[in-house]
C-alpha positions in Angstrom: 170.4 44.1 79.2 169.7 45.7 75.8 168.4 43.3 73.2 170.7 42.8 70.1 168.8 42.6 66.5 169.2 38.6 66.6 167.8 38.7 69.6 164.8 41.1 68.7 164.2 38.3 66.0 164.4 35.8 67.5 162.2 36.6 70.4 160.1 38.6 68.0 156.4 36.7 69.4 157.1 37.5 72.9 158.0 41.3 72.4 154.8 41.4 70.5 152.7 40.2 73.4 151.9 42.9 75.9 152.5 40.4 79.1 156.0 40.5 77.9 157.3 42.8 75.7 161.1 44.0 75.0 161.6 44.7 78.8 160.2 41.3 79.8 162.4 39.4 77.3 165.3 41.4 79.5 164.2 40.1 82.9 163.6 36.5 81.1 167.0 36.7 79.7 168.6 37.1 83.3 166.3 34.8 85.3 167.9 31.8 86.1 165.5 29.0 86.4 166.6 25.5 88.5 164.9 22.3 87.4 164.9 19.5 89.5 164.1 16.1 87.3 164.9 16.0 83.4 162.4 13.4 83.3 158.9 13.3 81.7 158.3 16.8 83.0 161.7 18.6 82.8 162.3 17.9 79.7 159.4 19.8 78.1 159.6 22.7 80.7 163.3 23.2 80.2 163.1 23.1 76.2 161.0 25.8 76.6 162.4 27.9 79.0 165.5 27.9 76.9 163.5 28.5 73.6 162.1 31.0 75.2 165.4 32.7 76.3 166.2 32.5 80.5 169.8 33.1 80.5 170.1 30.5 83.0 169.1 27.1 83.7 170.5 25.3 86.8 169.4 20.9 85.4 169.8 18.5 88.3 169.8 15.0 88.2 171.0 11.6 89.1 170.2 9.5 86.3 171.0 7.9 83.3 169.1 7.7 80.2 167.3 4.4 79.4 165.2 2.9 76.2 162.2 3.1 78.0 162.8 6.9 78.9 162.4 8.0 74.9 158.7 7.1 74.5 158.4 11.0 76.5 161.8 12.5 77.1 162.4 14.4 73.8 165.6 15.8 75.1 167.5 12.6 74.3 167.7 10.0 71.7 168.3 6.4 71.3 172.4 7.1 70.7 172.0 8.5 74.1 171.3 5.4 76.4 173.8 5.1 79.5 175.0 9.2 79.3 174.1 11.1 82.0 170.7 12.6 81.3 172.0 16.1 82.3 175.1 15.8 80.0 172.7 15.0 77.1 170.2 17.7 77.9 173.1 20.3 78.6 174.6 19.3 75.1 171.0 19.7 73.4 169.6 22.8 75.3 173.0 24.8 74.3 172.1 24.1 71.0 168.5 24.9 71.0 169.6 28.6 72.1 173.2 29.6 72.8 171.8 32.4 74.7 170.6 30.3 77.4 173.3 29.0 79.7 173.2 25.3 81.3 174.6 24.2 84.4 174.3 20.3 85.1 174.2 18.7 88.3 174.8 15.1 88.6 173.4 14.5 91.9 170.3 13.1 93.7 169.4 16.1 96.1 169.2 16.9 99.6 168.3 19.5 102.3 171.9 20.7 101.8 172.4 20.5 98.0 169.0 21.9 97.5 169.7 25.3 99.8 172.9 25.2 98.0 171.4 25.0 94.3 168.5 27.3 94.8 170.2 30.3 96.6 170.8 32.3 93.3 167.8 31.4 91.5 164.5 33.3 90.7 162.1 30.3 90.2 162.5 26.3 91.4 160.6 23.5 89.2 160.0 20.2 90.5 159.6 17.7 87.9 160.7 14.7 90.1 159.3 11.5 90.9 159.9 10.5 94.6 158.5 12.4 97.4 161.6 12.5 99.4 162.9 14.7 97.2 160.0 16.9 96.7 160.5 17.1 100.3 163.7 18.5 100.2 163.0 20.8 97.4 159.9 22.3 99.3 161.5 22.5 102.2 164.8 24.4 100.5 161.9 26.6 98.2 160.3 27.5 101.5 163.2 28.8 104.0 165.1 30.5 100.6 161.4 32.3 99.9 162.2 30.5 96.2 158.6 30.2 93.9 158.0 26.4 93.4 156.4 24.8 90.7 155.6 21.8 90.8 153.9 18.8 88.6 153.1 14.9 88.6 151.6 13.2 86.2 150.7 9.3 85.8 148.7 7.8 83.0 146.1 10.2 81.4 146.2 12.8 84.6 148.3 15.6 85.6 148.0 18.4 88.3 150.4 21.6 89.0 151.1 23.7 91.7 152.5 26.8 92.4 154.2 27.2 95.8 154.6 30.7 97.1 153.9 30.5 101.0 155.7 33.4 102.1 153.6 35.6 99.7 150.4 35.2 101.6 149.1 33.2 104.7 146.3 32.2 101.6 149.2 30.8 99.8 150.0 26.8 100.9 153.4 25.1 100.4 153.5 21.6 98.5 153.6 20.2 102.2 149.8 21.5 102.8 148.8 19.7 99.7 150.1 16.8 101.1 149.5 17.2 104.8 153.0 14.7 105.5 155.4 12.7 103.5 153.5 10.1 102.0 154.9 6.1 101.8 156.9 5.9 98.6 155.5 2.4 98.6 152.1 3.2 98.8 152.2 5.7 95.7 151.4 4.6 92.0 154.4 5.2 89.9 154.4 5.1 86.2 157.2 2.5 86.1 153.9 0.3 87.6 151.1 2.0 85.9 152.5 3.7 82.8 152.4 7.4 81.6 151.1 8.5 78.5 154.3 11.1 76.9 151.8 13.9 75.4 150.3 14.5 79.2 153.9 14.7 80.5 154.5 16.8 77.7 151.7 19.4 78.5 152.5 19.6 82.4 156.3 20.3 81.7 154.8 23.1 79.4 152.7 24.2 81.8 155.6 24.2 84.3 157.4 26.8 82.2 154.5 28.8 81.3 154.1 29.2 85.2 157.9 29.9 85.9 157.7 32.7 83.0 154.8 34.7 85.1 156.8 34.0 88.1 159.7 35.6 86.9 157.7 38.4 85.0 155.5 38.7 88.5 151.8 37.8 85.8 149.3 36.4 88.0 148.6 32.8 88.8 145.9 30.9 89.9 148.0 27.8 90.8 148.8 29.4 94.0 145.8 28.9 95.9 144.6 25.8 94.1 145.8 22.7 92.3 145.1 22.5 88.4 144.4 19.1 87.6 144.5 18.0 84.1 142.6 14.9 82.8 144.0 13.5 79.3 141.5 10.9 79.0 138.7 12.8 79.0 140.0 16.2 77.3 138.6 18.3 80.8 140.6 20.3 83.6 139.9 22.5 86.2 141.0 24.3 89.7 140.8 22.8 93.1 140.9 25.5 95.6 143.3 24.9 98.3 144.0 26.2 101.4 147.4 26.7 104.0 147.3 24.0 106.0 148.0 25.4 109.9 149.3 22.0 110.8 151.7 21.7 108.2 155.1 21.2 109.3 156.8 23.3 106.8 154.8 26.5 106.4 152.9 27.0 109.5 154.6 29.6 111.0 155.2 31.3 107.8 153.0 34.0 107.8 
């Protein structure tokens, strides 16, 4: 893909930057990037993944948009209650850069859908909420060798991974962060315990950051350790982690 002189313009910052460059902003602009979630996290990563030019984003999710989504979710706006959240995000990524092409997916996803979904992509984001379906995205991320990147946030705190398993038997999958499917029941959720927008806002952004040098192949810290972020207290750092060789997903990986 040649660049055309709107394009050169527009992308002008990152062909300045020698991490990127013309030729990177030609790989970025035939990635194709699947976000699971347009929640809290997916809708900062995937405005700027499509502001930043990957020709393709893949948006799955099963939800509506609700009043008490707009205090983070950016995406949408009050006129937007009870539309499908990836209808809404489609219509308003499309506009934020035509050269970046949406597909929407209505659905809650499964160990099927998720295979299904992620076959043709370069990089998998997991900007959901429930565990199940982390699950099923990890699981999917893992047997397709797909990059994961995942985030949660709740409150003031945040934390990242990067799931690359197959890379490395150094490299853990989301299930050896978690050791086994924890009890949805037992989890804080920030329905009960609240979510400040800004950190959502700077994990999404993270997200993409970390999809970009996955697609560009930059290095990463994030898969080896876990970044945690604390808002409250304006301090983050790196918490080394290691493959887990009882985990049921990855331990015969390597």
């Amino acid at each position: 893909m040649t660049l055309t002189l709107i394009q050169q313009q527009r992308y002008a910052r990152h062909i300045a930057m020698d991490a990127i460059g013309q030729h990177g902003q030609e790989i970025l602009l035939s990635a194709k990037v699947a976000i699971v979630g347009m929640g809290g996290l997916g809708n900062p990563a995937s405005m700027y993944l499509a502001a930043g030019g990957v020709g393709q984003l893949v948006i799955i999710d099963d939800d509506e948009v609700q009043l008490s989504n707009l205090q983070r979710q950016l995406l949408f706006k009050h006129s937007d209650i009870g539309l499908p959240k990836v209808v809404a995000a489609k219509r308003y990524l499309e506009e934020l850069n035509p050269d970046s092409m949406v597909s929407a997916h209505q659905l809650r996803l499964d160990d099927v859908s998720a295979k299904q979904l992620f076959k043709l992509v370069d990089v998998v984001l997991d900007c959901t909420d429930n565990f199940q379906t982390r699950w099923a995205i990890n699981k999917a991320c893992h047997d397709l060798q797909k990059p994961l990147v995942w985030a949660s946030t709740i409150g003031f705190s945040g934390q990242l991974g990067v799931a690359t398993p197959y890379e490395s038997d150094s490299h853990p999958c989301y299930g050896c962060f978690c050791g086994s499917m924890p009890n949805e029941t037992d989890s804080p959720s920030c329905s009960d315990n609240g979510i400040i927008g800004s950190v959502a806002a700077t994990m999404g952004a993270m997200q993409a950051t970390e999809a970009i040098k996955q697609i560009l192949s930059l290095p990463t810290n994030a898969n080896k350790a876990i970044y945690r972020y604390d808002g409250l207290l304006g301090v983050s750092k790196y918490v080394a982690l290691s493959k887990n060789p009882a985990c049921e997903v990855c331990d015969a990986t390597v």
